[in-house]
N, C-alpha and C positions, 0 to 999 in steps of 0.2 A: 504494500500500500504506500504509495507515496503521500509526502508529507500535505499537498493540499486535502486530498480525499479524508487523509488525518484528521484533520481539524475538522472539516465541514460533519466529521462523522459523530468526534466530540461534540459540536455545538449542537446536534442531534441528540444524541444519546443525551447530554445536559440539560436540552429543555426539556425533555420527556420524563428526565426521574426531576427537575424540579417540583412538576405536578404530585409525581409519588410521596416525596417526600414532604412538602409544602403543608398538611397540616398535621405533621408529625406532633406534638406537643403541644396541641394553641387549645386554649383553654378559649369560650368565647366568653361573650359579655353575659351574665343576666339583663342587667337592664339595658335599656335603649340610649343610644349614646345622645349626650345632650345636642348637638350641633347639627347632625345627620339625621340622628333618628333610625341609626340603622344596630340591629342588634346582632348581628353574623360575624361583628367585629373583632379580634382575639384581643383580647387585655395585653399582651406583651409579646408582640409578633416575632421577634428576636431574628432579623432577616438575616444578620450575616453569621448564624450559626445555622441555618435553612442553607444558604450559599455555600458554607465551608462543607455540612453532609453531604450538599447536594454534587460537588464538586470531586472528592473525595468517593464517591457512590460512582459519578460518572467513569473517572480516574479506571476504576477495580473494571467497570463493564467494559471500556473502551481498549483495555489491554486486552480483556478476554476475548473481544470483537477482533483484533490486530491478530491473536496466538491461531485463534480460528481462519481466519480471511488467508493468512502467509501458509497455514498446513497444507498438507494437500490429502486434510479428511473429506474437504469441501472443494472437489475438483472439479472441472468441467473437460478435462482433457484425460483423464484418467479416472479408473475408479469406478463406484456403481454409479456416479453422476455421470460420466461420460458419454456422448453423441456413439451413438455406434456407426454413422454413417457410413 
């Protein structure tokens, strides 16, 4: 995999477990917050310990996505995936 497909693969896999992981801990409001009025709100959203798992999460999947992509368990020229043409 070269390094563009790299990254673009990250910034995938990243925003995808940000959703997984995003209300890991949030406690939300009882009452209705005074200014909004909106009650879905978490009391202490703590985004950049949300960023550092999220980051961190992606990191673990995105090696395992590299170890897989570079094997050749996942072949197309070889193997049960291969073209018999």
């Amino acid at each position: 995999m070269g390094w563009f497909t790299g990254i673009i693969l990250f910034v995938l896999i990243w925003w995808t477990a940000l959703f997984a992981v995003l209300p890991l801990g949030q406690q939300v409001r009882p009452e209705a917050d005074e200014v909004s009025g909106v009650r879905g709100l978490p009391s202490r959203p703590r985004i950049g310990r949300i960023v550092l798992i999220t980051t961190l999460v992606s990191a673990l999947l995105w090696i395992g996505c590299d170890l897989l992509i570079s094997s050749s368990y996942l072949s197309f020229r070889h193997g049960i995936l291969a073209f018999g043409g």
